[in-house]
C-alpha positions in Angstrom: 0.0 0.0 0.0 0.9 3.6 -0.6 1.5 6.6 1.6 -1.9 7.9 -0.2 -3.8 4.9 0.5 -7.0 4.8 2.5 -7.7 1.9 5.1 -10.8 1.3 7.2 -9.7 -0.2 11.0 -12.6 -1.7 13.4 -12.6 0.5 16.8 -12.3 -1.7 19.2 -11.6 0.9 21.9 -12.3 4.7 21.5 -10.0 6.4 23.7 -7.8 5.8 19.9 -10.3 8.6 19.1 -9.1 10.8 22.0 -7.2 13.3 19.3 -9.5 13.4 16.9 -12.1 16.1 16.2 -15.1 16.4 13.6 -16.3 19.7 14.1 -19.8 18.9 15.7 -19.7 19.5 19.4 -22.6 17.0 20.0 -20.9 14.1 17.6 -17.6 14.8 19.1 -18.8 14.9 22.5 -20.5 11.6 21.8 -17.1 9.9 20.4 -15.2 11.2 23.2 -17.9 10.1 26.1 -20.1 7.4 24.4 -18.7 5.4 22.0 -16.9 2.9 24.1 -20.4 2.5 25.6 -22.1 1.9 22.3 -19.0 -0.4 21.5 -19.2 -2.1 24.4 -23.2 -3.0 24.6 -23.1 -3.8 21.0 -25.0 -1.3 20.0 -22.9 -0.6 16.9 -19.5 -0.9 15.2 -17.4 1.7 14.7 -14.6 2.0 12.3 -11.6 4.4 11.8 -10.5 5.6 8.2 -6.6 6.5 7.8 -4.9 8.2 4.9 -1.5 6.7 5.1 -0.8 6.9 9.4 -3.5 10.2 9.4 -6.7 9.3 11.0 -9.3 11.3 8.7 -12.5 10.0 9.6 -14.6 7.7 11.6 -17.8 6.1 11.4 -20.5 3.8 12.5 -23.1 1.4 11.6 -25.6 1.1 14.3 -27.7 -2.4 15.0 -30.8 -0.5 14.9 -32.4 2.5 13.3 -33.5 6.1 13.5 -36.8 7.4 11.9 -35.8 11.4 10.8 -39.0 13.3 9.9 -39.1 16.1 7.9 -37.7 18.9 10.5 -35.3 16.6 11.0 -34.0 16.4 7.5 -33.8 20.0 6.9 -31.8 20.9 10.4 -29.1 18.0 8.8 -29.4 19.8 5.1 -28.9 23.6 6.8 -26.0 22.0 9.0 -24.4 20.4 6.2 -24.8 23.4 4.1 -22.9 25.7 6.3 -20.3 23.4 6.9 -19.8 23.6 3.1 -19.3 27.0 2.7 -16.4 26.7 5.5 -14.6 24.1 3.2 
């Protein structure tokens, strides 16, 4: 593999997560406090994404599922649109 390549690493433990930051309060409040919870119970599984030895992401696929209604939908859209404009 090259420096450039991307690779996806289960979390096993999130306190590897104690450096890393996205940019949401509540999410990164959540990664730095809950995770190893959610980890732990089962309740998802978590994986880290690396570009060469840089973490660059993280993310996780839950065992169960979340109904968004229409509000719900637009407060992600407005978030994700300013976060856009800041890239």
């Amino acid at each position: 593999m090259g420096m450039n390549s991307l690779t996806i690493r289960q979390i096993e433990d999130a306190t590897s997560l104690a450096n890393f930051h996205c940019g949401i309060e509540a999410m990164d409040d959540f990664i730095h406090s809950g995770l190893n919870d959610s980890i732990r119970n089962h309740y998802c599984n978590s994986y880290s994404v690396h570009l060469g030895s840089e973490l660059v992401a993280m993310f996780a696929l839950s065992f169960d599922s979340l109904e968004l209604d229409s509000d719900s939908l637009e407060e992600m859209a407005e978030g994700l649109r300013i976060k856009m404009r800041f890239v």
